[in-house]
C-alpha angles and dihedrals in degrees: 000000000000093000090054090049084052094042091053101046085058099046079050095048086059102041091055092037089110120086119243095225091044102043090042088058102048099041075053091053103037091046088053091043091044083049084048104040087053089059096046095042087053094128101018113102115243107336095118093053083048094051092054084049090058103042075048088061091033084058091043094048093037091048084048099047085044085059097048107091118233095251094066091045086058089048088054098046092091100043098046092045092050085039080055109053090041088064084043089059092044092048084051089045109031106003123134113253120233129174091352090303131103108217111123128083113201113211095178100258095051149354118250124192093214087191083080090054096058090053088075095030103052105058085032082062093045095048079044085060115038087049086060080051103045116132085011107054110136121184097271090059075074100055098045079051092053088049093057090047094048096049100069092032083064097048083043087055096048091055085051103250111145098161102042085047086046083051088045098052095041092065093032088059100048091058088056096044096044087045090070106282096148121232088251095065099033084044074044088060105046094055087048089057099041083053088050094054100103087052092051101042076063095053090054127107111245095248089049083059089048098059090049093061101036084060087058094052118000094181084067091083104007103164090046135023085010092052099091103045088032092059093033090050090049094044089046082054110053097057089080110183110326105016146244094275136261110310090356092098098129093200093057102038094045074045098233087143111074129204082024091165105046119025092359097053091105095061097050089051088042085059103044103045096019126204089332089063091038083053091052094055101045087057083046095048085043098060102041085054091048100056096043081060091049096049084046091053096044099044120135096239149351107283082051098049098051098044089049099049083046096049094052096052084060097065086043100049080046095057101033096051088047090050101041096051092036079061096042096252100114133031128261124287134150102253114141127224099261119243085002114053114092106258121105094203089053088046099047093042092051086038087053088046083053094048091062092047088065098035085060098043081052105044093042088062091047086053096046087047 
């Protein structure tokens, strides 16, 4: 008797391991991106029914990874970021080629982009790390940090890859932000980098320049580079306040927004349910965010405060840079809707993002009880 008490107190631990607040956001966001990706995929084969297949794996992994307790997370940080940068290196020697970048590794059965991965495994490393400095950390922790952040960012730019490495630094550099780096150096830094900006505009590729400057003026090639930011704008626009109605959006569905499924999603949903929707999905975003924050600042210990801080200014960076170049705000990039935007690796790795969230909310309340 005792066995099956035991047995069902387990099968009811993981069944409730998913936060409410989480869980409630993301069921919002996947159900409006679900309404949305059936509109855009309207003539395209089979791509709703595989976008449903994907949030179905996202839930899978993120209900696993909400079920892995912190501590083995912290055991894995080492091994998946070293995992990471070895398929890094594979994608640089041996990787396919699409659209002039190198960003793909085919394993036979299927093909992996192992620049997702290191979103989660980089600042999953640097919180790994600074948990094994705590009470001890010196100047130069920071800069060992900034070497194991830099490493895979590197490999992620000679793809090219500029939005995924933009992703990557920008949790990298909350955990080390969040691990003690004071406001003077990382201020220090900026200005370091502001003053660098003439070296870097001639590192760039030639497209990533472009974009720079399309952004500035769009007109100036309207039918080309333009094309993208000048079609999504005017889409954004359109909707007015409420909208032109579900799968009534006239720029999608004349296809004058490309990539519609994938980058672009937000500007079909922008046409078809207007600022209202707009409206819906920044709660939805914002609560999602806020509560990512709450479950940082409430984490049992160190490893757990900084990846969740990190983690949760994934699914911020991801949403702010869509729906900054969608407007016309930011340049193009490459960065997909999360949770909406058609691309199983992007969903399960913000679903497994998700998943420690909710492991660390969890475990934080085991350890208080």
């Amino acid at each position: 008797m005792s066995d099956l008490t035991e047995l069902r107190q387990r099968l009811r631990g993981w069944l409730t391991a998913l936060d409410p607040t989480l869980s409630a956001a993301l069921v919002a966001i996947f159900a409006l991106g679900a309404v949305t990706m059936y509109s855009a995929a309207l003539g395209f084969e089979g791509r709703f029914e595989a976008h449903l297949r994907n949030v179905a794996i996202a839930f899978v992994v993120m209900w696993v990874a909400a079920n892995v307790p912190p501590a083995w997370t912290l055991r894995a940080a080492l091994p998946l970021y070293l995992l990471g940068v070895v398929l890094l290196i594979g994608v640089a020697l041996f990787g396919d080629v699409s659209k002039g970048a190198r960003r793909w590794l085919d394993l036979g059965v299927t093909r992996i982009q192992p620049s997702e991965l290191m979103k989660i495994a980089a600042p999953l490393m640097l919180a790994w790390y600074f948990e094994r400095r705590e009470g001890i950390r010196r100047w130069y922790d920071f800069t060992i940090a900034a070497t194991l952040l830099a490493l895979p960012v590197a490999l992620i730019l000679r793809q090219p890859d500029l939005g995924t490495a933009m992703l990557v630094i920008a949790a990298g550099a909350t955990v080390i932000f969040l691990a003690g780096l004071s406001w003077k150096v990382m201020l220090a830094l900026a200005a370091a980098a502001a003053a660098a900006a003439p070296v870097l505009w001639t590192l760039m590729h030639d497209y990533q320049r472009q974009r720079v400057l399309t952004l500035i003026d769009p007109t100036s090639d309207p039918l080309g580079k333009g094309f993208h930011i000048i079609q999504s704008t005017i889409a954004v626009g359109s909707g007015g306040v409420w909208g032109k109605g579900w799968t009534l959006g006239t720029q999608s569905h004349l296809e004058f927004i490309p990539e519609r499924t994938t980058d672009f999603l937000f500007a079909v949903y922008s046409e078809e349910f207007g600022l209202a929707g707009n409206a819906v999905l920044l709660v939805l975003y914002l609560l999602l965010i806020s509560r990512g924050l709450m479950i940082a600042a409430q984490a049992a210990n160190e490893f757990s405060r900084l990846l969740a801080g990190s983690l949760t200014l994934i699914f911020f960076t991801y949403a702010f840079v869509n729906m900054g170049m969608v407007s016309g705000i930011l340049p193009v990039v490459g960065v997909p809707l999360p949770m909406m935007s058609y691309g199983g690796t992007a969903q399960v790795t913000l679903a497994l993002g998700a998943g420690m969230l909710m492991s660390i909310a969890r475990h934080r309340k085991l350890v208080q009880t």
